[in-house]
N, CA, C and O atoms as CSV, one atom per row, in Angstrom:
chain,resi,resn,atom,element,x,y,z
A,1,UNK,N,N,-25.985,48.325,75.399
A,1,UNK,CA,C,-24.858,47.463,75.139
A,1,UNK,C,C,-23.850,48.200,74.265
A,1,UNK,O,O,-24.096,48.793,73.215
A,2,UNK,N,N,-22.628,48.059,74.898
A,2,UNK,CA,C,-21.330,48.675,73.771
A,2,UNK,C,C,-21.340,47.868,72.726
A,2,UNK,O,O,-21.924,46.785,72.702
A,3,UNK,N,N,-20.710,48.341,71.835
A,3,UNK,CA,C,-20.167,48.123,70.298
A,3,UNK,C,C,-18.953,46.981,71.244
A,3,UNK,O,O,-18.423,47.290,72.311
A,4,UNK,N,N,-18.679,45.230,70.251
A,4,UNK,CA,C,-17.477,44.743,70.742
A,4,UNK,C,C,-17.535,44.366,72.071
A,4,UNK,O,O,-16.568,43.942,72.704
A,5,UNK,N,N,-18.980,44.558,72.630
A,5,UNK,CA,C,-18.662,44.000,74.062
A,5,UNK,C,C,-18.688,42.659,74.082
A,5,UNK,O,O,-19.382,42.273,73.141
A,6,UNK,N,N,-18.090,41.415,74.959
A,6,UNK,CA,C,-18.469,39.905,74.489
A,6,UNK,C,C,-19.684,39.707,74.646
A,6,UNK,O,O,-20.398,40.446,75.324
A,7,UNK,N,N,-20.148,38.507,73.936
A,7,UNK,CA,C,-21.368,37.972,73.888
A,7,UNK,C,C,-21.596,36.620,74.765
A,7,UNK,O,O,-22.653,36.383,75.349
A,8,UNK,N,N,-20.398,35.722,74.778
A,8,UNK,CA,C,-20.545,34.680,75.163
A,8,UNK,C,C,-19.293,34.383,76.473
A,8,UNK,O,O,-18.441,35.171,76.885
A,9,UNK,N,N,-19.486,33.392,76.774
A,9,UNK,CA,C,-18.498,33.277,78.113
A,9,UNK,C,C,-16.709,32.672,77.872
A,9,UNK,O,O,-15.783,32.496,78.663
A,10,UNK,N,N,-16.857,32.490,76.341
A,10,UNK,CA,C,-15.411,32.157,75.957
A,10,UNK,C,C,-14.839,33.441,75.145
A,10,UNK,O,O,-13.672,33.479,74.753
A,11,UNK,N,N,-15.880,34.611,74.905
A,11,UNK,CA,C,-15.640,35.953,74.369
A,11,UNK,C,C,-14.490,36.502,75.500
A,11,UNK,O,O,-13.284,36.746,75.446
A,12,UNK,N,N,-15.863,36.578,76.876
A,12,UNK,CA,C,-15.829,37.125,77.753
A,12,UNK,C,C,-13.996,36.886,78.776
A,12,UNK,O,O,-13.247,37.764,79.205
A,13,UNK,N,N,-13.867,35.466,78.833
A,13,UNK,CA,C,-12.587,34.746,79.173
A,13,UNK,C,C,-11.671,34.127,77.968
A,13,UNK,O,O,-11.457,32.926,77.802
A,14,UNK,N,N,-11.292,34.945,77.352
A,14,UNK,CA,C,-10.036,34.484,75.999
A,14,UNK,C,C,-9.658,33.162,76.690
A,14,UNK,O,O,-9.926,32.788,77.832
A,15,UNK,N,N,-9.109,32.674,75.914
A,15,UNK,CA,C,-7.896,31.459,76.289
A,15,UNK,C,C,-6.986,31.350,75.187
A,15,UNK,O,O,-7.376,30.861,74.127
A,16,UNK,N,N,-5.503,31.866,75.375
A,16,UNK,CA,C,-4.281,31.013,74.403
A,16,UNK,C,C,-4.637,30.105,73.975
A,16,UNK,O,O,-4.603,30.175,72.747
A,17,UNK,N,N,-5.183,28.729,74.516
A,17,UNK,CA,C,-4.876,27.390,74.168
A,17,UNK,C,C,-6.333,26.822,73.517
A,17,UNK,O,O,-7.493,27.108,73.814
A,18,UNK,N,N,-5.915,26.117,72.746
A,18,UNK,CA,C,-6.728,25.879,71.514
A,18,UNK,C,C,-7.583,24.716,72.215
A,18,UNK,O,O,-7.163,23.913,73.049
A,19,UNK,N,N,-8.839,24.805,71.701
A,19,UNK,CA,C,-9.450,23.993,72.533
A,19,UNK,C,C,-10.461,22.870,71.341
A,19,UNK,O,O,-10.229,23.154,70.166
A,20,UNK,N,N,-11.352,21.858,71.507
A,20,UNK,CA,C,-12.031,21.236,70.126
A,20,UNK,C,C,-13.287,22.583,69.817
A,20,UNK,O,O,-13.261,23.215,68.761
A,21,UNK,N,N,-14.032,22.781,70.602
A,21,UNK,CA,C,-14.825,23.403,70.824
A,21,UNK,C,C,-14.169,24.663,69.480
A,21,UNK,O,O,-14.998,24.793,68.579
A,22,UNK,N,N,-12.991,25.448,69.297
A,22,UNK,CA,C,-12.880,26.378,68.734
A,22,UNK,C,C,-12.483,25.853,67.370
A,22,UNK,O,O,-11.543,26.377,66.773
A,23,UNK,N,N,-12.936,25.175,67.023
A,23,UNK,CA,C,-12.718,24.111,65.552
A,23,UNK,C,C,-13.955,24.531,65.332
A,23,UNK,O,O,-13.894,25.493,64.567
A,24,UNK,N,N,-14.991,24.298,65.610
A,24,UNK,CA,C,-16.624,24.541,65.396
A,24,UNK,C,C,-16.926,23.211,64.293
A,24,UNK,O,O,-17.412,23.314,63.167
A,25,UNK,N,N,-16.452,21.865,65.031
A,25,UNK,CA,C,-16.965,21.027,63.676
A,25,UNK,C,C,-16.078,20.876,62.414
A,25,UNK,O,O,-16.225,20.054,61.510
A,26,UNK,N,N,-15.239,21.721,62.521
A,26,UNK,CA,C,-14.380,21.275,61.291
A,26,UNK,C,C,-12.825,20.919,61.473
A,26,UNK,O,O,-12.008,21.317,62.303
A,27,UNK,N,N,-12.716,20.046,60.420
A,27,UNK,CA,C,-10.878,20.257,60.492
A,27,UNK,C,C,-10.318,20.916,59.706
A,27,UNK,O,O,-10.571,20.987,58.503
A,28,UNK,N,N,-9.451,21.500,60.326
A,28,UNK,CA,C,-8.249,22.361,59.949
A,28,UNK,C,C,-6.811,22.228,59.625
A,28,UNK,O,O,-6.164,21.653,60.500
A,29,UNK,N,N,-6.097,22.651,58.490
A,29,UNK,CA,C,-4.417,22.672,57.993
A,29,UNK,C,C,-3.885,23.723,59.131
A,29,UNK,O,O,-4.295,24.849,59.411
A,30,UNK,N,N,-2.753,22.894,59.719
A,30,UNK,CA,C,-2.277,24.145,60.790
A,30,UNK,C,C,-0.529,23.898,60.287
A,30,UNK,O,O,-0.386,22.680,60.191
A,31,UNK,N,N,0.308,24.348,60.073
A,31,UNK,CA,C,1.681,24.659,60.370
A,31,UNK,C,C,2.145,24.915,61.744
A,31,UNK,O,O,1.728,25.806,62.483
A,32,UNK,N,N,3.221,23.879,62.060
A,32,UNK,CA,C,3.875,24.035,63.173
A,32,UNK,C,C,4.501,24.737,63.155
A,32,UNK,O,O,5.126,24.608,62.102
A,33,UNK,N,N,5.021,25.966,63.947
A,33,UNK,CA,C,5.907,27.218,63.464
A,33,UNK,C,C,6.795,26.545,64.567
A,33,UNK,O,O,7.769,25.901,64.176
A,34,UNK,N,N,6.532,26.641,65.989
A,34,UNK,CA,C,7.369,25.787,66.729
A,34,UNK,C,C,6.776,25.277,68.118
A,34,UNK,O,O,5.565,25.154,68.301
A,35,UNK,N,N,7.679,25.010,69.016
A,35,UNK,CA,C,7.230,24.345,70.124
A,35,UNK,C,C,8.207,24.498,71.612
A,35,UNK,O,O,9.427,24.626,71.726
A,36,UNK,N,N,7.362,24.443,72.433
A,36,UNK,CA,C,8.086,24.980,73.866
A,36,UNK,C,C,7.452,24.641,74.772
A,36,UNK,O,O,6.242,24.803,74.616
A,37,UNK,N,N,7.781,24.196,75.752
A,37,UNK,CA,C,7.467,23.855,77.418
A,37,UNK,C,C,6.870,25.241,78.466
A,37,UNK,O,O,7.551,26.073,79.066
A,38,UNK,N,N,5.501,25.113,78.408
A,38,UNK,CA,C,5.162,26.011,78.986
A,38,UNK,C,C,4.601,24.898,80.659
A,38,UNK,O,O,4.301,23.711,80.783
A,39,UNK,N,N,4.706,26.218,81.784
A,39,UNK,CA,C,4.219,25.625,83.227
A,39,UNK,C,C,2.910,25.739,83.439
A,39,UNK,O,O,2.514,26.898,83.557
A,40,UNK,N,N,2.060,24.832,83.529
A,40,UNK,CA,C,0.811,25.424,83.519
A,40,UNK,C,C,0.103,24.795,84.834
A,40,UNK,O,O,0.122,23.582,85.041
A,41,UNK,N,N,-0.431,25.583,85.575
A,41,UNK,CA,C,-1.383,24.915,86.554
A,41,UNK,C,C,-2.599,23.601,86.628
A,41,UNK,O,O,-3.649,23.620,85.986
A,42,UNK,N,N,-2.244,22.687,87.399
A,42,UNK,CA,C,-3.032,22.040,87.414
A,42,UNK,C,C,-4.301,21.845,88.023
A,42,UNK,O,O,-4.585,22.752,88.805
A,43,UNK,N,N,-5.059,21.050,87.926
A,43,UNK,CA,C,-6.426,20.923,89.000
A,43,UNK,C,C,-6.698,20.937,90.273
A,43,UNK,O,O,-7.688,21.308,90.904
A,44,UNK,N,N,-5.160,20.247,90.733
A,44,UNK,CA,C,-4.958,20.184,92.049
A,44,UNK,C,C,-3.882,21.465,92.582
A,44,UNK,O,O,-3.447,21.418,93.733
A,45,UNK,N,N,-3.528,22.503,91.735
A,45,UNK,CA,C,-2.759,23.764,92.201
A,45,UNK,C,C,-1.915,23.454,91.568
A,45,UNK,O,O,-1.611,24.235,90.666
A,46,UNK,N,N,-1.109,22.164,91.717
A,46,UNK,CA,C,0.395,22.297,91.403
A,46,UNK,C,C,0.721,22.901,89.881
A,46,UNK,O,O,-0.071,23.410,89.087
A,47,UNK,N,N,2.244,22.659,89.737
A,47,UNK,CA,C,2.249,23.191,88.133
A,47,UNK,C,C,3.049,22.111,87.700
A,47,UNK,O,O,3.715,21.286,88.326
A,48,UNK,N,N,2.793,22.335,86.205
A,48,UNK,CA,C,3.243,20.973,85.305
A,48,UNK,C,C,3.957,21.569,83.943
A,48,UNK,O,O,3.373,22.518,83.419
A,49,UNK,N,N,4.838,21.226,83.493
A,49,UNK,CA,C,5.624,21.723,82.416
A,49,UNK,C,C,5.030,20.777,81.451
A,49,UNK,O,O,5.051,19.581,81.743
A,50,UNK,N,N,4.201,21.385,79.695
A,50,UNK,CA,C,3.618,20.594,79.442
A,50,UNK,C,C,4.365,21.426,77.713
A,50,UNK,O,O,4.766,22.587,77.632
A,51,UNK,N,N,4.345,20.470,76.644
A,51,UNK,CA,C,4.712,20.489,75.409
A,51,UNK,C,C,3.420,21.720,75.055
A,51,UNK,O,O,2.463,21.743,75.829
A,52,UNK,N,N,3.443,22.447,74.189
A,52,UNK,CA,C,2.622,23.406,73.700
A,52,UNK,C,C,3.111,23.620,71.793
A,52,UNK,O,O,4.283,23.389,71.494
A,53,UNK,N,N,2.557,23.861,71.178
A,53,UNK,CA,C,2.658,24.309,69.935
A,53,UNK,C,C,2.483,25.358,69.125
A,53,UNK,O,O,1.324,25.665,68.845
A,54,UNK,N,N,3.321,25.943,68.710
A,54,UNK,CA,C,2.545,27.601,67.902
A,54,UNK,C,C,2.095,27.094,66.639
A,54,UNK,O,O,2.456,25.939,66.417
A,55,UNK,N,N,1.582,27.505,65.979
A,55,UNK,CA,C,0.862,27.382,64.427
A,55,UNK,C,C,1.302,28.599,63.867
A,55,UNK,O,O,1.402,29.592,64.587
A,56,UNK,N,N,1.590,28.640,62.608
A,56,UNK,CA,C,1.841,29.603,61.841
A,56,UNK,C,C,0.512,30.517,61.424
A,56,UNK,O,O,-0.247,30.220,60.501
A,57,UNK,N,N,0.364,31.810,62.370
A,57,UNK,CA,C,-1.116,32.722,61.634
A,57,UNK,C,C,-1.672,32.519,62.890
A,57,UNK,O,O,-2.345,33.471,63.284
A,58,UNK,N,N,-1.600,31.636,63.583
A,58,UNK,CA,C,-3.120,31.046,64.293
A,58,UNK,C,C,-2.419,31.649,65.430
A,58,UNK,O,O,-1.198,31.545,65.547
A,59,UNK,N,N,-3.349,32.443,66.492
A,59,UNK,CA,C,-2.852,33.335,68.020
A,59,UNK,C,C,-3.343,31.526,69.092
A,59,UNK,O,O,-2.667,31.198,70.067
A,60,UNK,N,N,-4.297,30.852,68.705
A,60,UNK,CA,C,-3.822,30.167,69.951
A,60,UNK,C,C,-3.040,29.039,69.707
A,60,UNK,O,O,-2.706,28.743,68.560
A,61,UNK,N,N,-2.605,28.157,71.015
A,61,UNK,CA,C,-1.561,27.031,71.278
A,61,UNK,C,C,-2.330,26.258,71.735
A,61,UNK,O,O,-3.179,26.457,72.603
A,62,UNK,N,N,-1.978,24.922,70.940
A,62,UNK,CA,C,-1.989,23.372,71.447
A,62,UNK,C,C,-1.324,23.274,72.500
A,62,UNK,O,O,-0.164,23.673,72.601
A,63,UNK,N,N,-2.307,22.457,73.868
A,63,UNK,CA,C,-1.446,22.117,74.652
A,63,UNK,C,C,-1.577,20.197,74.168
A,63,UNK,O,O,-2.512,19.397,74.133
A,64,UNK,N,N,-0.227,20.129,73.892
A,64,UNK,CA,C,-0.323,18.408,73.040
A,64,UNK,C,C,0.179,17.641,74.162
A,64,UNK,O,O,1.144,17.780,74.913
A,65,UNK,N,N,-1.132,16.449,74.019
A,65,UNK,CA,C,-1.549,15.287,75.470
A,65,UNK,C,C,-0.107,14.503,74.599
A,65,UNK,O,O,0.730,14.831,73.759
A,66,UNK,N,N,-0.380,13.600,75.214
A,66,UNK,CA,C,1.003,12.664,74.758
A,66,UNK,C,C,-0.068,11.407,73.773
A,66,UNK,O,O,0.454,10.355,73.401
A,67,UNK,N,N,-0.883,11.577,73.600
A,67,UNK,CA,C,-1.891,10.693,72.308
A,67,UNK,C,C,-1.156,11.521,71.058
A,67,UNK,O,O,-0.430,11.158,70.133
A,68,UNK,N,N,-1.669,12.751,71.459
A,68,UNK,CA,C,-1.502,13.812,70.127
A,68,UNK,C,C,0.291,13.792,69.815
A,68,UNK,O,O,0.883,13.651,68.745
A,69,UNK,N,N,0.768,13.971,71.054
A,69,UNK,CA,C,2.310,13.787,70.692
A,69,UNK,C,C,2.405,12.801,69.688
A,69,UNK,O,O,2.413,13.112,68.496
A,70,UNK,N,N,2.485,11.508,70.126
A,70,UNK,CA,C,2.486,10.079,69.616
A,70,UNK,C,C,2.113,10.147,68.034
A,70,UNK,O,O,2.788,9.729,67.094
A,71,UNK,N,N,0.793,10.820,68.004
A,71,UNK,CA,C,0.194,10.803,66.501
A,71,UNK,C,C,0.887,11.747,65.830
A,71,UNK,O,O,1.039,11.523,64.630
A,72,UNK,N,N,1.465,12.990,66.377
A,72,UNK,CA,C,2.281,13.485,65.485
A,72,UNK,C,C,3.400,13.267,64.826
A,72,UNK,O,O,3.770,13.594,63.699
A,73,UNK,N,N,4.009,12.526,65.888
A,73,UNK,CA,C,5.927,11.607,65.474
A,73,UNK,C,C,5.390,10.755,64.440
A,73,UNK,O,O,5.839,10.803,63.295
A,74,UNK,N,N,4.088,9.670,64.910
A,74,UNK,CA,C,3.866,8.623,63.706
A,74,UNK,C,C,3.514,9.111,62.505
A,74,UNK,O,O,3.679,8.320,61.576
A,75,UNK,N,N,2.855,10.715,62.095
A,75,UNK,CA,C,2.322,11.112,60.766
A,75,UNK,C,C,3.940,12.077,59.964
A,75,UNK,O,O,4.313,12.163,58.794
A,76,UNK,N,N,4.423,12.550,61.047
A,76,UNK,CA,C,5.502,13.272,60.835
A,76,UNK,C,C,7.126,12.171,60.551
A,76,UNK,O,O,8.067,12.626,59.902
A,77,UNK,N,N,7.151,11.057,61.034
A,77,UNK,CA,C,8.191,10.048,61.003
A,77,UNK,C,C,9.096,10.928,61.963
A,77,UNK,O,O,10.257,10.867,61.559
A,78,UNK,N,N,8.977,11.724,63.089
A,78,UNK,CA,C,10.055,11.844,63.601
A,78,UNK,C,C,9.518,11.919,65.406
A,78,UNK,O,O,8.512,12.460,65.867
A,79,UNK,N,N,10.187,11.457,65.844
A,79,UNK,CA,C,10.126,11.516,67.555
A,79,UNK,C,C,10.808,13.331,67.818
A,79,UNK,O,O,10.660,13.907,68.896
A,80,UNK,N,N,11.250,13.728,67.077
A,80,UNK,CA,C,12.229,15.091,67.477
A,80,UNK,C,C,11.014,16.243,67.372
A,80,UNK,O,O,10.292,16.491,66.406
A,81,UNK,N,N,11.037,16.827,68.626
A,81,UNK,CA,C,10.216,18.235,68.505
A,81,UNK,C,C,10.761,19.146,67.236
A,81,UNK,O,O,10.016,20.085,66.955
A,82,UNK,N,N,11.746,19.029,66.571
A,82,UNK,CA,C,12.627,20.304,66.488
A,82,UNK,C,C,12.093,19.682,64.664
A,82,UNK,O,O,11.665,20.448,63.801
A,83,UNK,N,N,12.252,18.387,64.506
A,83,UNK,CA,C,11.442,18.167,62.965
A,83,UNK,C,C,10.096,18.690,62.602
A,83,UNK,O,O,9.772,19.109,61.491
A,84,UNK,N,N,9.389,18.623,63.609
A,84,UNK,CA,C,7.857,19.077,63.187
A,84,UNK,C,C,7.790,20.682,62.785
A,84,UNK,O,O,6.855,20.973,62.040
A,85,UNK,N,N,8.433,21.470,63.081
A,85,UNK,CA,C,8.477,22.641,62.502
A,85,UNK,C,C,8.756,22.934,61.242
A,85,UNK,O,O,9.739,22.651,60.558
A,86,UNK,N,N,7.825,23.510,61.011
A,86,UNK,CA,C,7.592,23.916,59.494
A,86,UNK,C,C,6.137,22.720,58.864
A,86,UNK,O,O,5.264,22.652,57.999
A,87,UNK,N,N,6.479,22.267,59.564
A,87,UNK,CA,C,5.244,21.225,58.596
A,87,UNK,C,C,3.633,21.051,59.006
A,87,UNK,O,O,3.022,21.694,59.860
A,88,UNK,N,N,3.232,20.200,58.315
A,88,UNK,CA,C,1.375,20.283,58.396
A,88,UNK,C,C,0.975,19.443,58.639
A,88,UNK,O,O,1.354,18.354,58.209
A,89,UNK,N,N,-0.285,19.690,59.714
A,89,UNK,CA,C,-0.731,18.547,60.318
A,89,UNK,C,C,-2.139,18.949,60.003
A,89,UNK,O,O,-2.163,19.987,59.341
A,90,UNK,N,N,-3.478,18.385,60.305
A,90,UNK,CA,C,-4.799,19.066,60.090
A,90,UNK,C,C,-5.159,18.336,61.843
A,90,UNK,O,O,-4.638,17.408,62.462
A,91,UNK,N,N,-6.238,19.254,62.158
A,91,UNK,CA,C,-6.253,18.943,63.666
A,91,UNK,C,C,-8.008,18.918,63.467
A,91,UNK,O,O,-8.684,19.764,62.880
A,92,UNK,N,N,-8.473,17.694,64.139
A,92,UNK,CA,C,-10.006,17.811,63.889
A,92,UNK,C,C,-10.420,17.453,65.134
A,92,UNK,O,O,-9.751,16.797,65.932
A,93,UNK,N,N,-11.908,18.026,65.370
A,93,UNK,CA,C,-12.736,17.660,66.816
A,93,UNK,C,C,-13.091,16.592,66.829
A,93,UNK,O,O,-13.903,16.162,66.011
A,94,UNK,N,N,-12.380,15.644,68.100
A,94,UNK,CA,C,-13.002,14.630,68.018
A,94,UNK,C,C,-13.798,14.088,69.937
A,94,UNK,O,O,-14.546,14.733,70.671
A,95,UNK,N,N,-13.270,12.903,70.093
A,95,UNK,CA,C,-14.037,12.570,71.489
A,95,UNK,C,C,-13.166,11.476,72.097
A,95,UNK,O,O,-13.114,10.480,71.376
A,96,UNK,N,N,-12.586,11.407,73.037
A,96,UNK,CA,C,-11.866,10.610,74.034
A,96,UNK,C,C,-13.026,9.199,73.693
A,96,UNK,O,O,-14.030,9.154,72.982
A,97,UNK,N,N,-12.405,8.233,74.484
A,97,UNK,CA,C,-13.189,6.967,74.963
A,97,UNK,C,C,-14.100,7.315,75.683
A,97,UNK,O,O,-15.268,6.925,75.662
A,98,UNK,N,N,-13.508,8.221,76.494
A,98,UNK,CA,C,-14.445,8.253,77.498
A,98,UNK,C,C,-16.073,9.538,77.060
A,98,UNK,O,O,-17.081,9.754,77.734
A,99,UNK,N,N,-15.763,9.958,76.061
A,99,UNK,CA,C,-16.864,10.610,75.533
A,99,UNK,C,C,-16.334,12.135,75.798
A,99,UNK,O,O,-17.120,13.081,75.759
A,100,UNK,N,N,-14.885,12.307,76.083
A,100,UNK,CA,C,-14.668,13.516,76.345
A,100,UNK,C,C,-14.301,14.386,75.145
A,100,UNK,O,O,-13.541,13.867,74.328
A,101,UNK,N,N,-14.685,15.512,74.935
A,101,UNK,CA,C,-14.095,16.544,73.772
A,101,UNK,C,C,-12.431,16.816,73.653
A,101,UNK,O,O,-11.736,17.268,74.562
A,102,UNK,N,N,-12.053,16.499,72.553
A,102,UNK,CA,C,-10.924,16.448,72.131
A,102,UNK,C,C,-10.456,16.826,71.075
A,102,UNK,O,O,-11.399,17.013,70.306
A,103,UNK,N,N,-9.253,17.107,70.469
A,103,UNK,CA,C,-8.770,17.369,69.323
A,103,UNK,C,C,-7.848,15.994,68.991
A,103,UNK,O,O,-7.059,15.379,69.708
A,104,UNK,N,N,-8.276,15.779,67.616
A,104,UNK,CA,C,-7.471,14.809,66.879
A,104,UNK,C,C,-6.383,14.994,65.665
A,104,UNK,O,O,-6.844,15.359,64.584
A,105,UNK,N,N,-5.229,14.810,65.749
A,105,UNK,CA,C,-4.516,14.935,64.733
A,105,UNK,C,C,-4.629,13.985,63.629
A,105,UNK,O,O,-4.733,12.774,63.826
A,106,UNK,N,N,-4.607,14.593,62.305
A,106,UNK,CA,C,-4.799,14.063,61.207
A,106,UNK,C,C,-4.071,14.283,60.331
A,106,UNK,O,O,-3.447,15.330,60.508
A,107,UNK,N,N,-3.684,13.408,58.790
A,107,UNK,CA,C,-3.085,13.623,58.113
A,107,UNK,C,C,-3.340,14.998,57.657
A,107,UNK,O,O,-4.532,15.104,57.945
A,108,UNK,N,N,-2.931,16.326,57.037
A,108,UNK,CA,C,-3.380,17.394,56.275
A,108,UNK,C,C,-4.349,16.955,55.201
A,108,UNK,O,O,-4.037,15.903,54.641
A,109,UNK,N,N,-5.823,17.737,54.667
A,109,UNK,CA,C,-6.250,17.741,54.575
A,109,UNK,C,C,-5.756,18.370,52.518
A,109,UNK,O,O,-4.769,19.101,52.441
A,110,UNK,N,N,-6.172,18.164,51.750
A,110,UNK,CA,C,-5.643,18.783,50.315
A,110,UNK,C,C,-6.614,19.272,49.920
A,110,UNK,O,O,-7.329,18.507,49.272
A,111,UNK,N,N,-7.105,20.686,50.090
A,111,UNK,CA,C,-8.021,21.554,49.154
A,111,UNK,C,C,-7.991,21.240,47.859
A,111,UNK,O,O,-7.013,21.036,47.140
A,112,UNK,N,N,-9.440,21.209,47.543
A,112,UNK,CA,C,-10.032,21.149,46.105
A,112,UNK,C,C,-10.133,22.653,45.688
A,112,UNK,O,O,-10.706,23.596,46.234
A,113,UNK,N,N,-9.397,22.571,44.555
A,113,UNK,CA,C,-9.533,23.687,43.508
A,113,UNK,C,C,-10.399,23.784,42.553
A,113,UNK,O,O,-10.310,23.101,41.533
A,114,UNK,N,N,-11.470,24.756,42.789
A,114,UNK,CA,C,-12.583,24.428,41.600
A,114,UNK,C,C,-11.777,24.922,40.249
A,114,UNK,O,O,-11.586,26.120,40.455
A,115,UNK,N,N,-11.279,24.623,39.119
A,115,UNK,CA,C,-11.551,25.382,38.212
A,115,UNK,C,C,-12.560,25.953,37.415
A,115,UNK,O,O,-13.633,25.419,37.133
A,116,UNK,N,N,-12.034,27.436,36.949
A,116,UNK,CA,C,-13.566,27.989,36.115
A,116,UNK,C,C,-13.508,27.234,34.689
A,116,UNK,O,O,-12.478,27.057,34.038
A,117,UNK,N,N,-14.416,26.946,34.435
A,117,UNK,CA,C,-14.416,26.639,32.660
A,117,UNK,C,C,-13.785,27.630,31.902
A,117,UNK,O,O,-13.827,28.764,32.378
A,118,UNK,N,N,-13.329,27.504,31.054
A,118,UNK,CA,C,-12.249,28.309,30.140
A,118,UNK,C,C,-13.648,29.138,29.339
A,118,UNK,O,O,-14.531,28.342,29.017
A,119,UNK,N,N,-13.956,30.715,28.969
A,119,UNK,CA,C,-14.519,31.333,28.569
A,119,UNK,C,C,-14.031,31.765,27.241
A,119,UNK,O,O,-12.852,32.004,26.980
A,120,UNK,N,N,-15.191,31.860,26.287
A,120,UNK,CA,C,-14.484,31.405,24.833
A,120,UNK,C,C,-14.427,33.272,24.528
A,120,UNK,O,O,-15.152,34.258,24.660
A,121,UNK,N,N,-12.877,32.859,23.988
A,121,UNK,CA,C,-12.387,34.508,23.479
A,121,UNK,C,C,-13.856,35.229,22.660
A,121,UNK,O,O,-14.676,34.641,21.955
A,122,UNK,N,N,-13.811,36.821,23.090
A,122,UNK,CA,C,-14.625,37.411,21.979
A,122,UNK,C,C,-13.581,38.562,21.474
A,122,UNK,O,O,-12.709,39.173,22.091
A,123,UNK,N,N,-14.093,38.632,19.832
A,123,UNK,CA,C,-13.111,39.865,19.233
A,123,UNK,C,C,-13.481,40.856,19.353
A,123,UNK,O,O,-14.400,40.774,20.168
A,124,UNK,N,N,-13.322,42.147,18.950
A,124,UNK,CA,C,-13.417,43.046,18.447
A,124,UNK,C,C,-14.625,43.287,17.692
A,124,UNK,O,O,-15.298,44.316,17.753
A,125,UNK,N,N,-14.809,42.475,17.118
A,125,UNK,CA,C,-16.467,42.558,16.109
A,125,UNK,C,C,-17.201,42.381,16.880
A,125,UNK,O,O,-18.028,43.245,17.173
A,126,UNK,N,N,-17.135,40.838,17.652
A,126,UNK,CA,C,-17.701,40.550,18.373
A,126,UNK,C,C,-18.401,41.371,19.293
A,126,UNK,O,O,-19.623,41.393,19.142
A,127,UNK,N,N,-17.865,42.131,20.315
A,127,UNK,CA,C,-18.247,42.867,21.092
A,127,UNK,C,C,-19.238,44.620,20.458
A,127,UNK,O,O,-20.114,45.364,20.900
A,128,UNK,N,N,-18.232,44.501,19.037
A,128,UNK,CA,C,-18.704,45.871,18.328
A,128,UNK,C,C,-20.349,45.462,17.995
A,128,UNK,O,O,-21.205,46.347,18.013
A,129,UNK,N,N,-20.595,44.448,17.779
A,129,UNK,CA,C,-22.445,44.008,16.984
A,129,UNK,C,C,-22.917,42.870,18.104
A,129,UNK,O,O,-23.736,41.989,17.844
A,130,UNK,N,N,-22.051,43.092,19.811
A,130,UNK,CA,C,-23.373,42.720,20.271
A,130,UNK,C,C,-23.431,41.315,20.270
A,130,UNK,O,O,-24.298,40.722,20.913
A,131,UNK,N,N,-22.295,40.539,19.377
A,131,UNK,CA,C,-22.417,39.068,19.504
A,131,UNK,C,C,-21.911,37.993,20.078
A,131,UNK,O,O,-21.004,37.420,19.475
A,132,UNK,N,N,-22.351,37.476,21.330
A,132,UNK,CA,C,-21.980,37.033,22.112
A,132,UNK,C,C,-22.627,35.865,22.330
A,132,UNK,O,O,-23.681,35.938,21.699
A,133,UNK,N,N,-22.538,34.605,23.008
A,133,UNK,CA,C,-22.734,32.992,23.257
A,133,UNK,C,C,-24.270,33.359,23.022
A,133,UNK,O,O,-24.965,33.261,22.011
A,134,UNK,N,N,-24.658,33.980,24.776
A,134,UNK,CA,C,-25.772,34.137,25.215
A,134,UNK,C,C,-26.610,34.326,23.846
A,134,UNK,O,O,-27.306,33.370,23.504
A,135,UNK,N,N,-26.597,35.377,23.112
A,135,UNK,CA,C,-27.467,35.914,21.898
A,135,UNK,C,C,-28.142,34.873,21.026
A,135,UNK,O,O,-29.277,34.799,20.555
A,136,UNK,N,N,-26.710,33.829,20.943
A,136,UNK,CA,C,-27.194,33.048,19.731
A,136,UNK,C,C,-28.324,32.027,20.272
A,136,UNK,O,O,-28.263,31.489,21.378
A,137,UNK,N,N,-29.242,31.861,19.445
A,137,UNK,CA,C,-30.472,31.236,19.924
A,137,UNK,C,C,-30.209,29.714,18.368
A,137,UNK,O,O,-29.933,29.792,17.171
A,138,UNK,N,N,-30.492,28.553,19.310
A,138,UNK,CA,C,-30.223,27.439,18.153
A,138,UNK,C,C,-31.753,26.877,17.910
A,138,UNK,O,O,-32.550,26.550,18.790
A,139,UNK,N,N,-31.981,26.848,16.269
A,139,UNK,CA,C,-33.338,26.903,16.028
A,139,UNK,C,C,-33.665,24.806,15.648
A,139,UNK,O,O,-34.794,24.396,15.379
């Protein structure tokens, strides 16, 4: 086996378009960078001009159903493609009615910042004889 060869069958066949499956279970902060009408083939051959989305960082595209449209104008307050750019949406795996795999748009998501505990200054002496938190033993 080569070094980098694929392993799996979505290695093996890339896809642009973002799928639930490539969430792996989690949701994600995505930035709309922008949006455009791509033609894409359908099931039955024909082709269909369908809304798509870039993300800022991220190489694949949303192809957005008109649910996801809908949920984006209502979280975003705007019906205009041309508002959602620049802004944040969090996109999570979810499941149709019908039990089908899907992506769900969600409000953005706000990372928790752990802070470190503040570490108590040592001086000059301190460090010169060795005396530090750890050392002191309380009798």
């Amino acid at each position: 086996m080569y070094q980098n060869e694929p392993t799996t069958v979505s290695e093996a066949n890339p896809s642009p378009w973002l799928k639930a499956s490539d969430l792996s279970g989690r949701t994600i902060n995505v930035r709309i960078e922008s949006h455009q009408f791509t033609e894409l083939r359908q099931m039955d051959g024909s082709k269909q001009r369908k809304l798509t989305l870039v993300f800022a960082g991220k190489e694949k595209k949303l192809v957005a159903n008109p649910t996801q449209q809908r949920a984006i104008a209502e979280l975003l307050g705007s019906e205009s493609f041309a508002d959602w750019h620049g802004k944040l949406i969090a996109l999570a795996p979810g499941k149709t009615f019908t039990g089908v795999a899907t992506i769900v748009v969600k409000p953005p998501t706000m990372a928790v910042q752990r802070v470190q505990p503040a570490q108590p200054a040592t001086t000059a002496a301190d460090e010169e004889f060795g005396l530090f938190d750890e050392d002191v033993k309380e009798s």
